[in-house]
C-alpha positions in Angstrom: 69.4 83.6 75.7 71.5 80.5 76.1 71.8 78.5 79.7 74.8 76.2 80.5 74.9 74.2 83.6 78.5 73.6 85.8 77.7 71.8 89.1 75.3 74.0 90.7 75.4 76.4 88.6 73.5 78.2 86.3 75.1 80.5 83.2 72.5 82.5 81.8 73.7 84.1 78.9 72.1 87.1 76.9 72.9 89.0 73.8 73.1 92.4 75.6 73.5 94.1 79.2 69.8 95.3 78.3 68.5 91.7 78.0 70.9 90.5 80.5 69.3 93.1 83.4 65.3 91.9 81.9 67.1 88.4 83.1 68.2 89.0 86.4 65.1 91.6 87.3 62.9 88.6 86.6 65.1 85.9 88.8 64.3 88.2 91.5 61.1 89.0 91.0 60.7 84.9 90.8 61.7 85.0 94.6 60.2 88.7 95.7 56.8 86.9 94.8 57.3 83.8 97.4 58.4 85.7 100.5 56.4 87.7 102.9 59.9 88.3 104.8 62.1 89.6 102.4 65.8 90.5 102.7 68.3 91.1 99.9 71.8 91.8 99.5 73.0 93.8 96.0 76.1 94.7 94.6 78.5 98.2 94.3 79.4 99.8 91.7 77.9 101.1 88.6 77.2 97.3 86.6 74.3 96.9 88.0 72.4 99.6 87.3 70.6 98.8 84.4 69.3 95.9 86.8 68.5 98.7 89.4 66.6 100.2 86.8 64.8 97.2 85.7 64.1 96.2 89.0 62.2 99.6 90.1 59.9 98.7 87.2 58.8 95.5 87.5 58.5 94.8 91.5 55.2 96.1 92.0 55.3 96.0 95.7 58.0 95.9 98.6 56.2 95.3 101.8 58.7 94.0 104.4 61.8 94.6 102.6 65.5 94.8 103.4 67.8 96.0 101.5 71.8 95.2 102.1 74.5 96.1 100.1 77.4 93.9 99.9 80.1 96.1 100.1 80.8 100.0 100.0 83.7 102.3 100.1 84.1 104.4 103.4 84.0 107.6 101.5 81.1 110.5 101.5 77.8 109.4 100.4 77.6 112.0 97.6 81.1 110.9 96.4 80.8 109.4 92.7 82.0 106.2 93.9 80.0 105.7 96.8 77.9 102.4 96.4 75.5 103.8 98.4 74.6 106.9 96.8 75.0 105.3 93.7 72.3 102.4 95.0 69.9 105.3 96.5 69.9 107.0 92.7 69.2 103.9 90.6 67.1 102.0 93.0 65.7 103.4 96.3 65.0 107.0 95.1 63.2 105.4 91.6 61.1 102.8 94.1 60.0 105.6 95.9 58.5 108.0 93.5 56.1 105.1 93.0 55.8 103.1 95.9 55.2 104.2 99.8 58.6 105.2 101.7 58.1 102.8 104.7 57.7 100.0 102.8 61.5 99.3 101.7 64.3 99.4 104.3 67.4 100.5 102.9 70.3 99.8 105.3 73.3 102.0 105.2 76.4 100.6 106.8 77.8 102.9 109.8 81.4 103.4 108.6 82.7 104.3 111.9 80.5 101.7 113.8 81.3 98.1 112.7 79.7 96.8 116.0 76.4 98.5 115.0 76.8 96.6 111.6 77.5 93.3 113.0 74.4 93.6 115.2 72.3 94.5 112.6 72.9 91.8 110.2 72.8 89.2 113.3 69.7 90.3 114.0 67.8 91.3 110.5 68.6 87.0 109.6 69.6 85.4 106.3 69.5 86.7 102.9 66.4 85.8 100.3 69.1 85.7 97.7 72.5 88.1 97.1 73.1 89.9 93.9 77.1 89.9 93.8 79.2 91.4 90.9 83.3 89.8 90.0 85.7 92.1 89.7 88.9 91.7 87.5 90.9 90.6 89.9 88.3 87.7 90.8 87.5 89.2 94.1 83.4 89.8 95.0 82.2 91.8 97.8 85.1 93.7 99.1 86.6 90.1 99.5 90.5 90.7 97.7 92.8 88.0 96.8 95.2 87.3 99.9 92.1 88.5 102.4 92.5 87.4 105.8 88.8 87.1 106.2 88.1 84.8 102.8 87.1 81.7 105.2 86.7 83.4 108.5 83.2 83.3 109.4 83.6 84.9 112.8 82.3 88.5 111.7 79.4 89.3 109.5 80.7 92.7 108.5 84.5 93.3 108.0 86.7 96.0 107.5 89.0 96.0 104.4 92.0 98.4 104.2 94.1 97.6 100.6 97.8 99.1 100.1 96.6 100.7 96.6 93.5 102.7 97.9 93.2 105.8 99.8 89.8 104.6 101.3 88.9 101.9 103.4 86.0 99.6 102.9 82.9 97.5 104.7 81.5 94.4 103.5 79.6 91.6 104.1 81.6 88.8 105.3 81.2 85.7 102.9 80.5 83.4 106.1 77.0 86.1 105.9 76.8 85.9 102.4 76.7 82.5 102.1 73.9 82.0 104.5 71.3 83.3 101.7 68.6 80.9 100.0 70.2 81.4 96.6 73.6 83.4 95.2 73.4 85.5 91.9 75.9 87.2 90.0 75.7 90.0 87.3 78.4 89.9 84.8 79.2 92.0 81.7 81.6 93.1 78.9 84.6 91.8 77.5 87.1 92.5 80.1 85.3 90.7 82.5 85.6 87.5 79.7 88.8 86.1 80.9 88.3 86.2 84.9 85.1 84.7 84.1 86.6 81.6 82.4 89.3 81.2 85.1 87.3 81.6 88.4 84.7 78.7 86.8 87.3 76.6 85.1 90.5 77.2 86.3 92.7 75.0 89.6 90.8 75.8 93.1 92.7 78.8 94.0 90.8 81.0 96.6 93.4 83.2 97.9 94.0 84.0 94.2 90.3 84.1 92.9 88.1 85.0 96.1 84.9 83.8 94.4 86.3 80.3 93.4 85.4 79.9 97.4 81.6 80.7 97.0 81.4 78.1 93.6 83.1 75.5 95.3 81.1 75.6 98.8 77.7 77.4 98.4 75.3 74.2 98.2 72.6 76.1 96.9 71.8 77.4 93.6 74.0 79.9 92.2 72.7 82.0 88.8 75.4 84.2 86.8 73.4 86.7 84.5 76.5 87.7 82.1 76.5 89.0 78.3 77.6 87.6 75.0 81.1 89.6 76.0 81.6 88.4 79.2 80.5 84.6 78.3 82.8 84.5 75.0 85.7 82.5 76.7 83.3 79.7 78.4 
């Protein structure tokens, strides 16, 4: 495992997705252990589920627990793309068979109800830390280049409709986000290698690279947990 340093953040680096999720597993487990109240947010889609996996093994207990995800597709819950179902498979379900089912909350975003949502996060508070991935196009969350709501922290939960998707989606806004104790990010494989390099070293571009916002103006730590493949351009 190599670290690098950039401002205020962290670059862990591991020699495989396997050591990479032993990594982030034990970040979190570093800040499960120092809360009573404890309130997370984690990422869509299937990347993170070797950390999912990980994660089910090591925490040995979740009293008080909330669990957000950042984002999800407004699609059926059994649908292969679903973050949700996909989160319930590779984390909840696993926590379960070995832990007690009222001790994790696991909240599921009303897709037709953003004012249930919005009241929901205002009242459940700020984030322990959020587990974010970076998509190619440098968006995180369901925060797109060109989004309207990049720096609007008005709403805590938004509604995203893009042009080249058949679904709409929810997501936590990055005004909510933002709010947490600490930021990580999971990040792996060779495609990701190029937006990588440009949304930590490129011009200040938001609108084009939506996370460039969180690195320049989240003042408290930020870790990114990426592979050899993902960290060969830095």
């Amino acid at each position: 495992m190599i670290t690098k340093v950039l401002n205020n953040i962290s670059i862990k680096v591991s020699d495989s997705e396997e050591e990479l999720a032993e990594m982030a597993a034990e970040h979190f487990n570093g800040i499960h252990l120092k809360s009573n109240r404890r309130l997370y947010v984690l990422p869509g889609g299937k990347t993170p589920n070797h950390f999912f996996n990980k994660l089910s093994q090591l925490i040995e207990e979740w009293n008080n627990t909330t669990i957000l995800l950042s984002d999800e597709k407004i699609v059926p819950i059994d649908d292969a793309i679903s973050n949700q179902g996909n989160i319930i498979v590779n984390l909840i379900n696993k926590i379960k068979a070995t832990q007690k089912p009222d001790l994790i909350n696991f909240f599921r975003f009303m897709k037709e109800d953003i004012d249930h949502n919005e009241k929901f996060i205002q009242e459940i508070g700020k984030p322990n830390l959020a587990v974010l991935g970076i998509g190619l196009d440098g968006h995180t969350a369901a925060i797109f280049p060109g989004s309207y709501y990049l720096n609007n922290d008005s709403k805590l939960v938004v509604h995203i409709k893009n042009e080249n998707e058949l679904f709409g989606r929810i997501s936590l806004s990055f005004g909510y986000i933002m709010s947490s104790s600490q930021i990580a990010f999971i990040v792996t494989g060779k495609k990701k290698a190029e937006i990588l390099k440009k949304c930590l070293s490129d011009q200040y571009e938001p609108k084009k690279y939506p996370v460039q916002y969180i690195f320049k103006h989240f003042k408290n730590p930020i870790t990114i947990f990426c592979d050899k493949e993902a960290a060969q351009k830095l």
